[in-house]
BALOBA-1460 file (C-alpha; in Angstrom, 3 decimals):
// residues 289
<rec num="1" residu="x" x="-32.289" y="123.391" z="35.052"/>
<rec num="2" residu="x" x="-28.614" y="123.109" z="34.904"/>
<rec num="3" residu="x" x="-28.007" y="120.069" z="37.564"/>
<rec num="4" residu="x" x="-26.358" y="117.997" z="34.947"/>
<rec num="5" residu="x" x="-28.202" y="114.536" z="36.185"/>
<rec num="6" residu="x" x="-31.763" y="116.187" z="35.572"/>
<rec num="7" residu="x" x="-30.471" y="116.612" z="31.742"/>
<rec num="8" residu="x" x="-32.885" y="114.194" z="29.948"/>
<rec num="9" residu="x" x="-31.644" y="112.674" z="26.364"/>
<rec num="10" residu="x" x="-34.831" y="110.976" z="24.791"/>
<rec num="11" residu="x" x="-34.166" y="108.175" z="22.057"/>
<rec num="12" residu="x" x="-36.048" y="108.872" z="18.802"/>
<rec num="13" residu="x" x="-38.546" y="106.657" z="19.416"/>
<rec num="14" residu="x" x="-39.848" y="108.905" z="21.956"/>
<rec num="15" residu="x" x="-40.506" y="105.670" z="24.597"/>
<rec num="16" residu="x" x="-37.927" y="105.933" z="27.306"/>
<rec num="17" residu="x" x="-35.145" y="108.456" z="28.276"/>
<rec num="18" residu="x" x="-31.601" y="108.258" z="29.778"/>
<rec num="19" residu="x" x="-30.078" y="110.337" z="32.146"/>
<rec num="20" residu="x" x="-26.758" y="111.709" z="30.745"/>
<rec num="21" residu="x" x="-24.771" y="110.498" z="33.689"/>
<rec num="22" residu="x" x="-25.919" y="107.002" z="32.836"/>
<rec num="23" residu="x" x="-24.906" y="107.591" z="29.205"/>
<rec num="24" residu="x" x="-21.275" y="108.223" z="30.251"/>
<rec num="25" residu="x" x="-21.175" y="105.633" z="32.791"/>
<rec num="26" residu="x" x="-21.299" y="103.145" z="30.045"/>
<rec num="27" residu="x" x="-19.265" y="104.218" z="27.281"/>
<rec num="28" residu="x" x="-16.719" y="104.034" z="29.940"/>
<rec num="29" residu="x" x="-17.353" y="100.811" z="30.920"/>
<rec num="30" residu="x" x="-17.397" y="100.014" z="27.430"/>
<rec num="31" residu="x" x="-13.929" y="102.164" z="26.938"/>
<rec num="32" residu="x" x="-12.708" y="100.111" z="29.440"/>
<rec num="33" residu="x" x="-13.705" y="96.839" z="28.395"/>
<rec num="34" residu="x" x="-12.393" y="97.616" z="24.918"/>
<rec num="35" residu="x" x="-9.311" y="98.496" z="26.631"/>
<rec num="36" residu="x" x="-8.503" y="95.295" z="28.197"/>
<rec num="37" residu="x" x="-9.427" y="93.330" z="25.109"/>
<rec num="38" residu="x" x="-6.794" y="95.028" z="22.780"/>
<rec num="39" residu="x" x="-4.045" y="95.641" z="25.592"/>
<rec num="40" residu="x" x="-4.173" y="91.413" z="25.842"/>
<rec num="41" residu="x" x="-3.914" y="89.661" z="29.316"/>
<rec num="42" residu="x" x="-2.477" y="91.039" z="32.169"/>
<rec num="43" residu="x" x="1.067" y="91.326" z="32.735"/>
<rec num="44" residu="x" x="2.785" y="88.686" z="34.865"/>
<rec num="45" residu="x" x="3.911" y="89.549" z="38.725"/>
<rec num="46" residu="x" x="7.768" y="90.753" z="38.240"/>
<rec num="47" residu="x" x="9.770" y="87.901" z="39.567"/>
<rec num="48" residu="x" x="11.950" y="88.158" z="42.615"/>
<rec num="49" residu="x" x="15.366" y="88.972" z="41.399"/>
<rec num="50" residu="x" x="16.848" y="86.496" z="44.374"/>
<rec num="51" residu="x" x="14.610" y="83.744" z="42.853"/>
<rec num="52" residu="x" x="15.062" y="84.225" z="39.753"/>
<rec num="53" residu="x" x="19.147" y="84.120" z="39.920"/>
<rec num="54" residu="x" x="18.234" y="81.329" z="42.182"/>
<rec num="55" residu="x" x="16.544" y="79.392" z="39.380"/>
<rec num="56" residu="x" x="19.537" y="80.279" z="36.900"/>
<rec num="57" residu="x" x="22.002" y="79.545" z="39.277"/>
<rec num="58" residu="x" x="20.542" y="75.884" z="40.270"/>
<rec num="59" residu="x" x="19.912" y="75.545" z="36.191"/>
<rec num="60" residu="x" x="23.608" y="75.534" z="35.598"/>
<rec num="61" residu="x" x="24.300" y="79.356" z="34.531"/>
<rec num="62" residu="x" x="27.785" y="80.040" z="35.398"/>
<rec num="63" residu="x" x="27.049" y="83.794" z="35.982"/>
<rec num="64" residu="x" x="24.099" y="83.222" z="38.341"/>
<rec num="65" residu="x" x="26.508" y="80.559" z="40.493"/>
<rec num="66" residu="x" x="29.173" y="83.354" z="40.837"/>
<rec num="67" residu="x" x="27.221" y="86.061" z="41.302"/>
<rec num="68" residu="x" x="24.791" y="84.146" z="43.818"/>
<rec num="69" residu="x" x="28.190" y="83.032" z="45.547"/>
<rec num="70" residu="x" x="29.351" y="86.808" z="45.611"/>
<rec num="71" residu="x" x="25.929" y="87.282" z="47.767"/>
<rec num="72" residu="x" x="26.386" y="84.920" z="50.492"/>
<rec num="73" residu="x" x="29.907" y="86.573" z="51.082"/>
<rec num="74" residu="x" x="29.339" y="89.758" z="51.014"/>
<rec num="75" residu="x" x="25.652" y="89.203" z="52.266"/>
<rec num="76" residu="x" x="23.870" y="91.120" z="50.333"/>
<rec num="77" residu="x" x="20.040" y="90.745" z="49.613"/>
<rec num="78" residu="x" x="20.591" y="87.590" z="51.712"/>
<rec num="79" residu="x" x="22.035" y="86.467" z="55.298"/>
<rec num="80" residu="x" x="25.298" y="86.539" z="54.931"/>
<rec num="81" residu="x" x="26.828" y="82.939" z="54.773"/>
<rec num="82" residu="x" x="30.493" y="81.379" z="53.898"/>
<rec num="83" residu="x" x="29.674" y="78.153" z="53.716"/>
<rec num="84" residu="x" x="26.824" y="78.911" z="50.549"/>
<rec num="85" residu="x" x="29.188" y="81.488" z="49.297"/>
<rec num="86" residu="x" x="31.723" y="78.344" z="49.101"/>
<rec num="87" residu="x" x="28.958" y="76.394" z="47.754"/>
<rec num="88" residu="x" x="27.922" y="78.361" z="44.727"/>
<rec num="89" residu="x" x="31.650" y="79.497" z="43.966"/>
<rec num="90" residu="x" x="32.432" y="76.383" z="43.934"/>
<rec num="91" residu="x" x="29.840" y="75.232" z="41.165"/>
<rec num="92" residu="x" x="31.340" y="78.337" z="39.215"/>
<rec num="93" residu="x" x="34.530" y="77.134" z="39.398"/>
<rec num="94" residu="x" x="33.699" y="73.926" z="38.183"/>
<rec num="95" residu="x" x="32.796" y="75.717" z="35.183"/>
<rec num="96" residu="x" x="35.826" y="77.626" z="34.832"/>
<rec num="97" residu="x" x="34.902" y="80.781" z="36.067"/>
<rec num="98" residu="x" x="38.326" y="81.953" z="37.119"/>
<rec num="99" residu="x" x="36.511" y="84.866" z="39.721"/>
<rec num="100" residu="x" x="35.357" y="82.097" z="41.415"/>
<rec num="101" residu="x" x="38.306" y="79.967" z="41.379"/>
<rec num="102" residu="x" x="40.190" y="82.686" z="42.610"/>
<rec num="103" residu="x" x="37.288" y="83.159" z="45.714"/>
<rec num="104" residu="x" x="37.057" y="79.661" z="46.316"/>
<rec num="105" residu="x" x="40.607" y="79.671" z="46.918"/>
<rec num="106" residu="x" x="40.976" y="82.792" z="49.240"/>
<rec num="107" residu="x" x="38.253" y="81.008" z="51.347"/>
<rec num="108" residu="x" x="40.373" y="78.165" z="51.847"/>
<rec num="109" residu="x" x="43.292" y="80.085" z="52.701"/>
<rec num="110" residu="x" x="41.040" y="82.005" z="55.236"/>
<rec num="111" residu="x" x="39.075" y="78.926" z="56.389"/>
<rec num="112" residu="x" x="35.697" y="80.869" z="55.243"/>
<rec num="113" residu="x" x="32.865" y="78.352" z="54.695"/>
<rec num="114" residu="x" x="35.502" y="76.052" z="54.410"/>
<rec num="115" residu="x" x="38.065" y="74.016" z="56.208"/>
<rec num="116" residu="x" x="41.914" y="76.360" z="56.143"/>
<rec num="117" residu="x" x="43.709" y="74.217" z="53.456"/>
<rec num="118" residu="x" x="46.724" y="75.451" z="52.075"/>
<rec num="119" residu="x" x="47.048" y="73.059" z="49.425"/>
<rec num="120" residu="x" x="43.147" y="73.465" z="48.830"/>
<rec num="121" residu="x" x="43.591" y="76.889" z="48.037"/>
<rec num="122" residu="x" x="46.870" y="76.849" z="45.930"/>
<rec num="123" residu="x" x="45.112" y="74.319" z="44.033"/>
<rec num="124" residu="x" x="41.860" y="76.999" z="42.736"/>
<rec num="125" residu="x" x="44.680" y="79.821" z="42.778"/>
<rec num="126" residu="x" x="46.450" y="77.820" z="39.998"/>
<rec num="127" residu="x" x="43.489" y="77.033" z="37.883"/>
<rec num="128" residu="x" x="42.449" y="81.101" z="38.129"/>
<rec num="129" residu="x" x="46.183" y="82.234" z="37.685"/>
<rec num="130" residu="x" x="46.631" y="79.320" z="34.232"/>
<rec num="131" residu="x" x="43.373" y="81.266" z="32.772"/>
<rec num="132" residu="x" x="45.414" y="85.089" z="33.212"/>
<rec num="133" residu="x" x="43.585" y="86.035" z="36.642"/>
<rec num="134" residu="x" x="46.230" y="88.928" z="37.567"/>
<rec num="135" residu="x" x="45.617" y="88.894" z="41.676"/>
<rec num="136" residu="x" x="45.329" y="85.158" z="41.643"/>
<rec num="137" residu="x" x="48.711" y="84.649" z="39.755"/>
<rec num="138" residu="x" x="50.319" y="87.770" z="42.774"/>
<rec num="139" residu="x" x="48.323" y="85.282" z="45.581"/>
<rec num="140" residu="x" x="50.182" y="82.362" z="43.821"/>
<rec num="141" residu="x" x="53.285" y="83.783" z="43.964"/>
<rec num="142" residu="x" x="53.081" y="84.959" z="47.191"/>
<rec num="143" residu="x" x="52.122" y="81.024" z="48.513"/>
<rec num="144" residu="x" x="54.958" y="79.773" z="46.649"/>
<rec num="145" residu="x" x="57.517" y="83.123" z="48.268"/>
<rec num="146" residu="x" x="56.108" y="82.014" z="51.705"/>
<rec num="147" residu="x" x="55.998" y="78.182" z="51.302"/>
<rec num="148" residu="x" x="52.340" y="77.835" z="52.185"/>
<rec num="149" residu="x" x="50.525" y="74.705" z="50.566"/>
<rec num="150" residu="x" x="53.384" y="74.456" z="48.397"/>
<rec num="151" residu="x" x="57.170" y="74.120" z="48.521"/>
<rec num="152" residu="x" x="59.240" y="77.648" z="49.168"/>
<rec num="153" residu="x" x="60.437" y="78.134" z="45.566"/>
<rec num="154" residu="x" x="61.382" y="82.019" z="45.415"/>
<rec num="155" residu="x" x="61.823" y="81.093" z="41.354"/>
<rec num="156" residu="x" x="58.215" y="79.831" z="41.023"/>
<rec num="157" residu="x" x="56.962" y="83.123" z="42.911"/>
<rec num="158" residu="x" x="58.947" y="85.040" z="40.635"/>
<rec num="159" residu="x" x="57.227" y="83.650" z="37.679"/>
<rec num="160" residu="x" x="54.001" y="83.706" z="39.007"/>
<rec num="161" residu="x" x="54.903" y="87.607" z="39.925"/>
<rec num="162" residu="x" x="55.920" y="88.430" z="36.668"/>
<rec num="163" residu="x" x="53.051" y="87.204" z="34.626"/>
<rec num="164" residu="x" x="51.253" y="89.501" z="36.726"/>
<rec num="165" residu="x" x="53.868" y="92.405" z="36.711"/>
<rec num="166" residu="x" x="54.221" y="92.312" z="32.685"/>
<rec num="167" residu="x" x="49.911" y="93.108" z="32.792"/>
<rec num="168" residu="x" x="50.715" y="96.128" z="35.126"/>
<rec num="169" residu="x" x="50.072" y="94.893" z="38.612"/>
<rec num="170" residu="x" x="51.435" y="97.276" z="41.070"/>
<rec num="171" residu="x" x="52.113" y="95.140" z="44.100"/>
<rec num="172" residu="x" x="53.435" y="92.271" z="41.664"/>
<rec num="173" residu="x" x="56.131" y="94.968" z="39.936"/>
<rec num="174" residu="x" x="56.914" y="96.322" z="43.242"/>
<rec num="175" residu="x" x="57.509" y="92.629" z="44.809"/>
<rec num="176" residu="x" x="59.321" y="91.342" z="41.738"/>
<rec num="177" residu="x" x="61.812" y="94.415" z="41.896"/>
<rec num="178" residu="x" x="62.663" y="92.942" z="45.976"/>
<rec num="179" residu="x" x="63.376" y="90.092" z="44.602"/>
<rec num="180" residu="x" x="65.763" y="91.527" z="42.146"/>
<rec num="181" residu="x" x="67.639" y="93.160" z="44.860"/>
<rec num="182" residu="x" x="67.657" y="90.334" z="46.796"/>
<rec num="183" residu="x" x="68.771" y="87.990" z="44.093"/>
<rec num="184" residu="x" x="65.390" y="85.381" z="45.414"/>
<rec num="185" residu="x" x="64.524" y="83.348" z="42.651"/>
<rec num="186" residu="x" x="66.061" y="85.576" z="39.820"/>
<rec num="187" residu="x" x="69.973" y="86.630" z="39.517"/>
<rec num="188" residu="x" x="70.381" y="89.912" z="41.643"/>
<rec num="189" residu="x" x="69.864" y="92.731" z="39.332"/>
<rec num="190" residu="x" x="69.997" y="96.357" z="41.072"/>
<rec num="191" residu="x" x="69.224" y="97.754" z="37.347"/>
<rec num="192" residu="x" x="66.185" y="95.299" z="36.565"/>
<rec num="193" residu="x" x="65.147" y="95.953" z="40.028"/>
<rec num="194" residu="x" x="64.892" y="99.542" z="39.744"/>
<rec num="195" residu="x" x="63.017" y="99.280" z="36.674"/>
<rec num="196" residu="x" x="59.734" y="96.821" z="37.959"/>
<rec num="197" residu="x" x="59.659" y="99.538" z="41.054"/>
<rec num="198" residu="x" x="59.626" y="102.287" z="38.812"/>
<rec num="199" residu="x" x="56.767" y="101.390" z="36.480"/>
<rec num="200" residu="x" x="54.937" y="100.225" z="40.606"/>
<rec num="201" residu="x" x="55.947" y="103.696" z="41.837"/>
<rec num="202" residu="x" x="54.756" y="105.504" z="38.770"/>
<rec num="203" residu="x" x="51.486" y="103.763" z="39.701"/>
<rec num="204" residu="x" x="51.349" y="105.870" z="42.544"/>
<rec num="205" residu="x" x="52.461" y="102.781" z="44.780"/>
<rec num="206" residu="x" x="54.074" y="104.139" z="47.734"/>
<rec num="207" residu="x" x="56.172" y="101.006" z="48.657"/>
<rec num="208" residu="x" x="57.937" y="101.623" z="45.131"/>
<rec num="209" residu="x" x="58.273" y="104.776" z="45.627"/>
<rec num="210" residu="x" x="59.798" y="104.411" z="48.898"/>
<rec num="211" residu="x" x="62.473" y="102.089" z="47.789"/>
<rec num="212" residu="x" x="62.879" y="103.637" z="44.572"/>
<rec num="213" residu="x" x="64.261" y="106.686" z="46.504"/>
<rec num="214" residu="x" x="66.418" y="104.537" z="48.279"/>
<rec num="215" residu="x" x="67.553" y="103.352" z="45.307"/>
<rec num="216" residu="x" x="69.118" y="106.461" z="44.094"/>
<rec num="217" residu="x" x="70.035" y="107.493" z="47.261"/>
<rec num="218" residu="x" x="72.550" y="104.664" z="47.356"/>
<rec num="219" residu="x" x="72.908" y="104.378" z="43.956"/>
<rec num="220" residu="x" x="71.709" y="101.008" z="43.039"/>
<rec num="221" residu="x" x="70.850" y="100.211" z="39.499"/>
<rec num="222" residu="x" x="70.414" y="104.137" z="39.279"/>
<rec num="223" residu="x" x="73.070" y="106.932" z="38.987"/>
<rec num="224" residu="x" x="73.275" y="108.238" z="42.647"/>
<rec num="225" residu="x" x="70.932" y="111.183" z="42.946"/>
<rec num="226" residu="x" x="69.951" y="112.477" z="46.053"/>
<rec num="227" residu="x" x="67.478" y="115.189" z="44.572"/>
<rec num="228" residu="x" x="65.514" y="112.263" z="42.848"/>
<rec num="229" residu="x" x="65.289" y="110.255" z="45.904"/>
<rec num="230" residu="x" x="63.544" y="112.749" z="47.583"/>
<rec num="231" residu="x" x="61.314" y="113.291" z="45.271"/>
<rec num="232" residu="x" x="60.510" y="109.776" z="45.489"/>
<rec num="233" residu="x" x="60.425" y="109.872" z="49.365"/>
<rec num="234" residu="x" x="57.953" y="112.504" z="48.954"/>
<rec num="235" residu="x" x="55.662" y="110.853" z="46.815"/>
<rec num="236" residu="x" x="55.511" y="107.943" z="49.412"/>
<rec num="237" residu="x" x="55.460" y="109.918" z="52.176"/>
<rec num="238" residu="x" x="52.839" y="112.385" z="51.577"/>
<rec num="239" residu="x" x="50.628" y="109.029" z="51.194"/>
<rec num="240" residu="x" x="51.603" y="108.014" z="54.335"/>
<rec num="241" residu="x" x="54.480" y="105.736" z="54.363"/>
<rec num="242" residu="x" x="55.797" y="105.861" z="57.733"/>
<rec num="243" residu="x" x="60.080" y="104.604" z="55.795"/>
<rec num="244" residu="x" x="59.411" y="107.275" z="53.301"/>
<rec num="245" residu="x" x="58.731" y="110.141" z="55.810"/>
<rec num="246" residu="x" x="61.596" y="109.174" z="57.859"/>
<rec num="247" residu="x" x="64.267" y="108.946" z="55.033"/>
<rec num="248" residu="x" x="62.517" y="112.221" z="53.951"/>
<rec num="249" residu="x" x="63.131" y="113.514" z="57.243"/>
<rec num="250" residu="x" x="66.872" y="112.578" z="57.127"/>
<rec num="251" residu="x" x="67.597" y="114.404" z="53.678"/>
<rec num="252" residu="x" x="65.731" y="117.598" z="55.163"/>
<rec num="253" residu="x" x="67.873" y="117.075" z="58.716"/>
<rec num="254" residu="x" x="71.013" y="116.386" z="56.464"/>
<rec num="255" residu="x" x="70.129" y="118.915" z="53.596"/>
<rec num="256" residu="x" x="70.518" y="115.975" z="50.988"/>
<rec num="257" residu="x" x="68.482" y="116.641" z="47.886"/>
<rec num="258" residu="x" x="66.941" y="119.505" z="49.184"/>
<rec num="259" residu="x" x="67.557" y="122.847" z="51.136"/>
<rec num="260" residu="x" x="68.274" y="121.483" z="54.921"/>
<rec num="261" residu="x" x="65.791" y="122.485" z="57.281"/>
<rec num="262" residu="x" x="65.749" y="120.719" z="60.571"/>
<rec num="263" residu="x" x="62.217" y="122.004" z="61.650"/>
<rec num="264" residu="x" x="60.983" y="120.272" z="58.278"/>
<rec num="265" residu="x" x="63.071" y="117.640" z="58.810"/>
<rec num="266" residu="x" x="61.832" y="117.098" z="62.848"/>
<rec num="267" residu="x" x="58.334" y="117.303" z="60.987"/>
<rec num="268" residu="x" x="58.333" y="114.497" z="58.854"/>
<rec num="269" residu="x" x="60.344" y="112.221" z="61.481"/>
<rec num="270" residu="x" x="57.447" y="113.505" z="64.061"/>
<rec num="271" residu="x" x="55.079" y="111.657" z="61.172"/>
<rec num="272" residu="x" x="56.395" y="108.274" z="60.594"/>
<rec num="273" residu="x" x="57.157" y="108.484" z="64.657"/>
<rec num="274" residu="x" x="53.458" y="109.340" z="64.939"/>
<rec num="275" residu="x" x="52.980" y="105.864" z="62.901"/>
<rec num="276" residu="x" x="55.463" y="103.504" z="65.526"/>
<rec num="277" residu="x" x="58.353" y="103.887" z="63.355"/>
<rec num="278" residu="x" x="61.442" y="102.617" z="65.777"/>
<rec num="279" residu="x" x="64.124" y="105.144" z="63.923"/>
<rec num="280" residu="x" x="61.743" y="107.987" z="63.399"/>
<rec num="281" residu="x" x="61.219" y="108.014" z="67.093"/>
<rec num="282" residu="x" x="65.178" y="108.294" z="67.443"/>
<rec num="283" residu="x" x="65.914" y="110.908" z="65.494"/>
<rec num="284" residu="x" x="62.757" y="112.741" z="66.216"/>
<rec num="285" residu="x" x="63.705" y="113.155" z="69.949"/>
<rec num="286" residu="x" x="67.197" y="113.558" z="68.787"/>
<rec num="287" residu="x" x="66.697" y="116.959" z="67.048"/>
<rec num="288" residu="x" x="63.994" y="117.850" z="69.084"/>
<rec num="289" residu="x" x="65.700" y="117.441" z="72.931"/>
């Protein structure tokens, strides 16, 4: 026969006889027995990442506060929920975790989780912006430029601005170099203020760019150079800077810096028109009547 479970395996003794499917049925038991003894006990359950980061968090780990406050905000792998956002960023910034110092104070200054406080909030900006937190130190400055929870001081903003300039922020450079012009909080300086736009507009940020052209279109702390502020219009308008694309408009309508060409010229005041722009939509129905 060839049916495999008629096969008959007789011990040497001659007194009984075992089916060959019984014979493999338990040296894989036994396999399997032996298995288990030499792999050890069975693994643990994996842990629930929320509890466990739970557990660390309530354990004091600094990481596991901010990171458990950063998922309440955003609500992420939990309801989303300001007030325990507040709550764990705030045992962070007890710490000294400057991201969460910095948080802690946005929410204040947004009333998220948390009564609005001005003060409140320049208080946790300070302690992020004293440990080198770049956008708390900008956020700082710009409380202390607009007089919110603090004092207007236009020289305080400029310091706070320039800490975070000289580590290449783009919006800090950009702001400091207004303030420049403007002579707020630092001697007017047409030449110093044409140098923090230009390392903002190199950046690729467009407000720089915008008022860097302006710059040497009127010749401000720049040789006059009507060439280079288009180019610098351009660069601000092509990402969408509704100034930039007028101005850029102007040189084309006025052949300033580069070839005049009115249609070119009605296109890019059409854009910044497009965008609300009050002198775009002059001049664009100007040329275009």
């Amino acid at each position: 026969m060839t049916d495999e479970s008629q096969l008959q395996v007789r011990p040497m003794d001659g007194d009984a006889s075992l089916s060959l499917s019984k014979v493999r049925s338990g040296l894989i038991a036994r396999g399997l027995s032996d298995a288990v003894a030499l792999a050890g006990p069975p693994p643990p359950e994996p842990t629930d990442p929320l509890s466990e980061i739970r557990r660390l968090a309530e354990e004091g780990d600094v990481e596991a506060q901010y990171s458990l406050g950063c998922m309440f905000y955003e609500g992420e792998g939990v309801p989303q929920d300001y007030a325990e956002a507040a709550h764990w960023y705030r045992r962070a910034a007890d710490q000294g975790r400057a991201d969460a110092q910095y948080n802690l104070g946005d929410m204040y200054y947004e009333g998220h989780g948390v009564p609005l406080d001005y003060a409140e909030a320049v208080r946790w900006l300070r302690q992020a912006a004293e440990q080198g937190h770049t956008t708390a130190q900008v956020r700082l400055g710009v409380r202390y430029h607009l007089g919110e929870g603090v004092t207007r001081d236009y020289a305080e903003a400029a310091c706070w601005y320039r800490k975070a300039a000289e580590h290449g922020h783009a919006a800090a450079q950009a702001v400091l170099g207004a303030l420049y012009g403007a002579g707020h909080g630092v001697p007017q300086d047409y030449a110093e203020a044409a140098r923090w736009y230009r390392k903002a507009a190199e950046q690729d940020y467009a407000d720089a760019q915008f008022r860097l052209g302006f710059m040497y279109r009127r010749g401000q702390g720049v040789p006059q150079d009507y060439t280079e502020a288009a180019r610098w219009y351009r660069k601000a308008a092509e990402q969408g800077d509704a100034s930039a694309q007028c101005n850029l408009g102007y040189m084309y309508d006025r052949g300033r810096g580069v070839p005049q060409d009115y249609a070119e010229g009605a296109r890019w005041y059409r854009k910044a028109a497009d965008q609300g722009h009050a002198s775009a939509c002059l001049r664009f129905a100007a040329v275009t009547r």
